[in-house]
Backbone as numpy.savetxt, mean C-alpha at the origin, in Angstrom:
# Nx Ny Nz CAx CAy CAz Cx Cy Cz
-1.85 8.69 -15.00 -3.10 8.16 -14.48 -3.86 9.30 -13.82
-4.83 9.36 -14.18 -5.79 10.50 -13.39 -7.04 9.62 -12.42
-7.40 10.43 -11.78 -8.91 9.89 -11.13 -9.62 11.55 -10.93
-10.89 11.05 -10.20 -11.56 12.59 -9.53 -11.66 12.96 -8.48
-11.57 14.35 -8.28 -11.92 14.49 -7.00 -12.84 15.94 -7.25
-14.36 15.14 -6.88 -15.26 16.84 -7.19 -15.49 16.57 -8.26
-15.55 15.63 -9.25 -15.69 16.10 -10.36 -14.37 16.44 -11.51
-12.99 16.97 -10.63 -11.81 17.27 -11.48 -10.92 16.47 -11.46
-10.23 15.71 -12.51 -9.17 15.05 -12.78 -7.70 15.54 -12.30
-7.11 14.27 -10.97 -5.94 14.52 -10.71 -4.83 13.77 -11.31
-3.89 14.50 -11.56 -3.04 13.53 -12.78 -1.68 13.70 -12.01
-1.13 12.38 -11.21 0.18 12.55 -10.47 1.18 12.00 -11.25
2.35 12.58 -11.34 3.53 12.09 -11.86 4.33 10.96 -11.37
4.84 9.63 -12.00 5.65 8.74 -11.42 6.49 9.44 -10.34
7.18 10.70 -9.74 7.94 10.24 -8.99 6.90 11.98 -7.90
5.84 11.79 -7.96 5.49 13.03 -7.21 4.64 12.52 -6.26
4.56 12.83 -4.97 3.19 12.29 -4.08 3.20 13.31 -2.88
1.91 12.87 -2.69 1.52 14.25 -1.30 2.59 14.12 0.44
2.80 13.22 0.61 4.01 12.82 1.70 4.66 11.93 1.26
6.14 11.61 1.43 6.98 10.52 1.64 7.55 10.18 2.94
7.62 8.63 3.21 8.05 8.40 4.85 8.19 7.08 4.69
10.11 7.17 5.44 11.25 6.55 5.10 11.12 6.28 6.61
10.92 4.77 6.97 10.80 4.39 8.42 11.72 2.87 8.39
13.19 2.81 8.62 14.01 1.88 8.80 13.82 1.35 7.14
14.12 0.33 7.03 13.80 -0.63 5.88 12.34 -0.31 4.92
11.38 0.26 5.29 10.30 0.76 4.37 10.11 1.90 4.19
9.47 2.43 2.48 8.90 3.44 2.21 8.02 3.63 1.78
7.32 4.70 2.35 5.89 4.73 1.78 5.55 6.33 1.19
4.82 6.06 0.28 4.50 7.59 -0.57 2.92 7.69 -1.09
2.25 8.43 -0.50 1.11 8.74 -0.65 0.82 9.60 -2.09
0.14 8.92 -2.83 0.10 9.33 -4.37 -0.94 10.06 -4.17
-2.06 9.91 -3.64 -3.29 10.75 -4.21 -4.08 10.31 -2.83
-5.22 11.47 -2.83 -6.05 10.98 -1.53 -7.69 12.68 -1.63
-8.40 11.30 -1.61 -9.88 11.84 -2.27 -10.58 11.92 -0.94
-11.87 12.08 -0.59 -13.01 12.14 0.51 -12.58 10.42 0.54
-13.16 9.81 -0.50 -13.21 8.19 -0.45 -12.70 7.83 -0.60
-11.31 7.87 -0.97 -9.87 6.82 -1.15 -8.68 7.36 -1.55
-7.89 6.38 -1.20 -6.91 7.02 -1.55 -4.88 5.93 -2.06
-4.24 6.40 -2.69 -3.30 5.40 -3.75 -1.75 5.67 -2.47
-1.37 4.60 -1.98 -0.04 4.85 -1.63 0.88 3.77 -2.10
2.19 4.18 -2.60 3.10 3.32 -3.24 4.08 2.91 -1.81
4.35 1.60 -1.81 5.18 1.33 -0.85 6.50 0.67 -0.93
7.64 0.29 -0.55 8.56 -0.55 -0.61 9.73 -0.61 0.54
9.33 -2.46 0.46 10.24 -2.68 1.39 11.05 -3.64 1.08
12.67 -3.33 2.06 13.73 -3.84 1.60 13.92 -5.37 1.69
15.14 -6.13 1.03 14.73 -7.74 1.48 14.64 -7.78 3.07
14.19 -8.73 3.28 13.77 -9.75 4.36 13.18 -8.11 5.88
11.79 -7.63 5.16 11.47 -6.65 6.15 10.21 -6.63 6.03
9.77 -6.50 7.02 7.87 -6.54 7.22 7.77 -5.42 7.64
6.22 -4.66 7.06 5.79 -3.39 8.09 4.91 -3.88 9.30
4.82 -3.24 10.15 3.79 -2.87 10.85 2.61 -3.98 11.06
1.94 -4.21 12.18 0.15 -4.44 11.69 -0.44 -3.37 11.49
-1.50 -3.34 10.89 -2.73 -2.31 10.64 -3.82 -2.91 11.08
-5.31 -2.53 11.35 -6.30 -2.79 11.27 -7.13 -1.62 11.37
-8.08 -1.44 10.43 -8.65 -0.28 10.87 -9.95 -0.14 9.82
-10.88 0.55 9.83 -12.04 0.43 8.70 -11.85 0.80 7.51
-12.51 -0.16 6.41 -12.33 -0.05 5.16 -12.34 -1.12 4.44
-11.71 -0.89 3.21 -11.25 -2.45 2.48 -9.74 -1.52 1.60
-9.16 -2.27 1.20 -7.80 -2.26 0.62 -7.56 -3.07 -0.94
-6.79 -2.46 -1.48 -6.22 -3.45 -2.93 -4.94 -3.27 -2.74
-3.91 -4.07 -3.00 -2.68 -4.01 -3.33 -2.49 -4.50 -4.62
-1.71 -4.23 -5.58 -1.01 -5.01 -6.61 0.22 -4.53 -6.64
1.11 -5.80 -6.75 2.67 -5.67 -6.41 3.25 -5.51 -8.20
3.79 -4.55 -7.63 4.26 -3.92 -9.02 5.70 -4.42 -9.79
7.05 -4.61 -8.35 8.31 -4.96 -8.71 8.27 -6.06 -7.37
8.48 -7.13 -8.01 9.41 -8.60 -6.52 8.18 -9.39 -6.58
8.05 -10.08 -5.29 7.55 -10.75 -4.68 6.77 -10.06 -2.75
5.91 -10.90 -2.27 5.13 -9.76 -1.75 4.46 -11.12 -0.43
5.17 -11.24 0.54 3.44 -12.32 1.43 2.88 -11.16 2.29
1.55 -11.16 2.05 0.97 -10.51 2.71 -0.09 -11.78 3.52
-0.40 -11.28 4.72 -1.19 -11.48 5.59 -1.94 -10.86 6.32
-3.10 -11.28 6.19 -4.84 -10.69 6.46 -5.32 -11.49 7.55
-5.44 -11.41 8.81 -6.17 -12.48 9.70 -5.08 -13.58 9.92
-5.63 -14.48 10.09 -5.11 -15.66 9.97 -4.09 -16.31 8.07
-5.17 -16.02 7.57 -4.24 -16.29 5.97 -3.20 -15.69 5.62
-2.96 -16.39 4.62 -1.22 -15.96 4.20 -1.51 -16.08 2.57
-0.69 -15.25 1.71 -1.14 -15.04 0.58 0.68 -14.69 -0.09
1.02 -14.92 -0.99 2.10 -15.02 -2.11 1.72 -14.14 -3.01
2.03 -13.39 -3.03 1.75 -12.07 -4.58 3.16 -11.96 -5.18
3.20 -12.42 -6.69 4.18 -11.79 -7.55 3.72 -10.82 -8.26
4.81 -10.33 -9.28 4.45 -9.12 -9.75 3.14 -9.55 -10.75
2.60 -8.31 -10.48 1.02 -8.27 -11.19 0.24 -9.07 -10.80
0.46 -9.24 -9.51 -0.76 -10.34 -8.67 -1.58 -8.82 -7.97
-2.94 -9.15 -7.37 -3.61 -8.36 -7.34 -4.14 -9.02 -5.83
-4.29 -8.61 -4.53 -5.50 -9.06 -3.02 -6.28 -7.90 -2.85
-7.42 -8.42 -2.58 -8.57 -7.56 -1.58 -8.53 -8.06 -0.67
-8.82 -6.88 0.46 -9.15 -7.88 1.83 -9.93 -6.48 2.85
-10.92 -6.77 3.28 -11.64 -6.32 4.82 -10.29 -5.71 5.57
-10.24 -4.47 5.94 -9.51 -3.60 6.25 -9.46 -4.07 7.83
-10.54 -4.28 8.53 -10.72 -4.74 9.95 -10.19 -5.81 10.43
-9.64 -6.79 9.50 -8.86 -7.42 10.04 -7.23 -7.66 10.10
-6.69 -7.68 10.90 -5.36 -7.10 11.07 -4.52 -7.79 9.81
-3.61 -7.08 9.31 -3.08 -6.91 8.25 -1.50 -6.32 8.01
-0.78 -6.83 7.64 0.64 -6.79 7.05 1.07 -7.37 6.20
2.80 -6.64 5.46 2.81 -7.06 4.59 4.17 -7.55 4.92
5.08 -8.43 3.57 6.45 -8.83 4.31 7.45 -9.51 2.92
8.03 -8.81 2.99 9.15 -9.11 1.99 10.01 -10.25 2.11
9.86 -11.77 1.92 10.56 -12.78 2.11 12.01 -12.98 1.05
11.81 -12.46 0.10 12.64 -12.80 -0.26 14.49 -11.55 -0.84
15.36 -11.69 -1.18 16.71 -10.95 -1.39 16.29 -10.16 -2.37
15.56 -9.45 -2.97 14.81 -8.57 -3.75 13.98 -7.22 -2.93
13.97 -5.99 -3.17 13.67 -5.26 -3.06 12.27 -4.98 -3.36
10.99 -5.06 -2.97 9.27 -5.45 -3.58 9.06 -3.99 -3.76
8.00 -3.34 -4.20 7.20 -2.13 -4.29 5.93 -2.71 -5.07
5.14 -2.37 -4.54 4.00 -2.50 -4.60 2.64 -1.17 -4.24
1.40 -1.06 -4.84 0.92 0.16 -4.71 -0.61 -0.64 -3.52
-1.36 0.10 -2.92 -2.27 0.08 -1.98 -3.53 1.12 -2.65
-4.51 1.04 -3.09 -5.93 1.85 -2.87 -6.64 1.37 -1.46
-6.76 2.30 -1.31 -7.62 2.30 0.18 -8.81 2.68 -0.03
-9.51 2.11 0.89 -11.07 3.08 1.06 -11.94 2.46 2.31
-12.43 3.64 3.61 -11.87 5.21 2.83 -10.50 5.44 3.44
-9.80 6.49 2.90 -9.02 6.83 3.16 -8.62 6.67 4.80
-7.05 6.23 4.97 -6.58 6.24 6.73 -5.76 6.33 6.64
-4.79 6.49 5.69 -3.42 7.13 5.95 -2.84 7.59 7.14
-1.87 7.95 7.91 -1.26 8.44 8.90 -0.76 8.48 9.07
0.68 9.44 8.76 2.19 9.50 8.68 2.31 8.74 10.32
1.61 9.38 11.18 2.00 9.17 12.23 1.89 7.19 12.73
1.22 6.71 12.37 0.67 5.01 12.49 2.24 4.55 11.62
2.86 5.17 10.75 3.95 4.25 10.31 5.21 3.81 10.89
């Protein structure tokens, strides 16, 4: 998969990304990251939630391997594999592995907020 940055096509390899960070039960790996956005692959183990987030932007997830509830605000949302959410970055946000399966799922951001350090 490529995208641009400038104008030039970045082409990352399935198992290559700009940081990896292994925090208890989740991992997260930052694939690519532009002025305006940017791809991180994540996974977490059964029955483990990350973090809240909130912060500016908007977000995509599509869950790639498992099952996936994520929650945005108040709502609650069920993603299986090849289910796809958007959601307003500003409102607080996590994700959570309910079930004895192992999930990974990928994130586009925009713009970019990454922060080894926030995980």
């Amino acid at each position: 998969m490529s995208t641009t940055i400038n104008g030039k096509p970045i082409f990352v390899k399935k198992d290559d990304g700009l940081i990896d960070k292994t925090r208890q039960a989740r991992k997260y790996q930052l694939k690519l990251k532009s002025d305006k956005m940017e791809a991180i692959t994540s996974e977490l183990d059964p029955h483990t939630e990350s973090q809240w987030f909130k912060h500016s932007g908007e977000e995509i997830h599509l869950v790639l391997k498992g099952e996936l509830e994520y929650t945005v605000g108040d709502k609650f949302f069920k993603l299986c594999e090849g289910d796809i959410l958007w959601h307003d970055s500003s409102k607080p946000h996590r994700a959570k592995n309910t079930s004895d399966k192992k999930v990974k799922y990928i994130t586009i951001g925009t713009p970019p907020t990454f922060m080894i350090d926030d995980l």
